[in-house]
N, C-alpha and C positions, 0 to 999 in steps of 0.2 A: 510393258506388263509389270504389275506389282508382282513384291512377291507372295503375298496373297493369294494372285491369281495362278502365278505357276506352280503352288502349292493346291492348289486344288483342280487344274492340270493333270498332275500328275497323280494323285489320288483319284481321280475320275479315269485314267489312261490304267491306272493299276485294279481299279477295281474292274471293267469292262473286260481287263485282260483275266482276272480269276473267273470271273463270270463265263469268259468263254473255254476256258479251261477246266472249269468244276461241271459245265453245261456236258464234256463230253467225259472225263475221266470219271466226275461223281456219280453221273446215271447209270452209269455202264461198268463201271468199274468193281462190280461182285461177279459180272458175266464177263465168258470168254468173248475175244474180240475173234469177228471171223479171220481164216487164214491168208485172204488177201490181203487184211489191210493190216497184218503184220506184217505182212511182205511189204508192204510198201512204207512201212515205218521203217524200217530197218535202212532205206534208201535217204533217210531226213538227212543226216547228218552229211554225206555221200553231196547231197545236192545246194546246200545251205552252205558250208563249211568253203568251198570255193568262189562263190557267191560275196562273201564277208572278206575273205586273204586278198582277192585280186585287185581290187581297186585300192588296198592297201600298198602295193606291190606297183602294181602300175602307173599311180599316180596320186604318191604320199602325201599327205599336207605338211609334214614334214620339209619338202620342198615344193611346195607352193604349186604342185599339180605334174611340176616334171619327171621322168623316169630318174628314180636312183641307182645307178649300176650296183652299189653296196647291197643294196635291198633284193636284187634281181639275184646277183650272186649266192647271198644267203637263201631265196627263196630254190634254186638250184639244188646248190647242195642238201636244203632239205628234202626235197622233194626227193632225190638220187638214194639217202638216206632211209627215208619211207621204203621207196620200191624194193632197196637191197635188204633192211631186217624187216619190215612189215611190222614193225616197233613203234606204236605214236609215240613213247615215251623216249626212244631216242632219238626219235624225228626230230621232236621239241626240243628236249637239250641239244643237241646239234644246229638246229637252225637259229636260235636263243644265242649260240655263241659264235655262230658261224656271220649270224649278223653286228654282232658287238665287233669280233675281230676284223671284219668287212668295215666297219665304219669308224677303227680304228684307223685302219691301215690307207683307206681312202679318204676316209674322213667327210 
């Protein structure tokens, strides 16, 4: 591909994506959304979020598809983190560092 092509690509990928995006927020969005399908917004992040972490985790490209025990480690204690303050924000600096010290120390 030129880069031409993947410039227009991506422009075609970015407009299709507004388009489906303004198709429901713009119409809708002076009116209340009904009460189920806040409820089931509320579930995106919940189901998406783990979907993205775990094949990070379980098979880095970082090393080349194999399990990293440093990664695994850190994914632990973040997670132990989460459960005990119910804090994203310290979930994140703690796993952030919990995985730099893990791939310090293991390497």
């Amino acid at each position: 591909m030129t880069d031409l092509q993947v410039w227009i690509v991506i422009l075609a990928l970015g407009a299709g994506t507004y388009a489906c995006r303004f198709s429901f927020l713009g119409l809708i969005g002076s009116g209340r959304m009904p009460p189920f399908a806040m409820k089931l917004l509320r579930y995106t992040a919940v189901g998406i979020f783990p979907g993205i972490v775990a094949p990070l985790i379980l098979s880095p490209a970082a090393t080349d598809g194999d399990f990293d025990p440093a990664r695994g480690i850190a994914a632990l204690v973040t997670l132990a983190v989460a459960l005990a303050t119910r804090s994203l924000l310290a979930a994140m600096v703690t796993g952030a560092a919990s995985l730099y010290l893990m791939l310090w120390l293991i390497g």
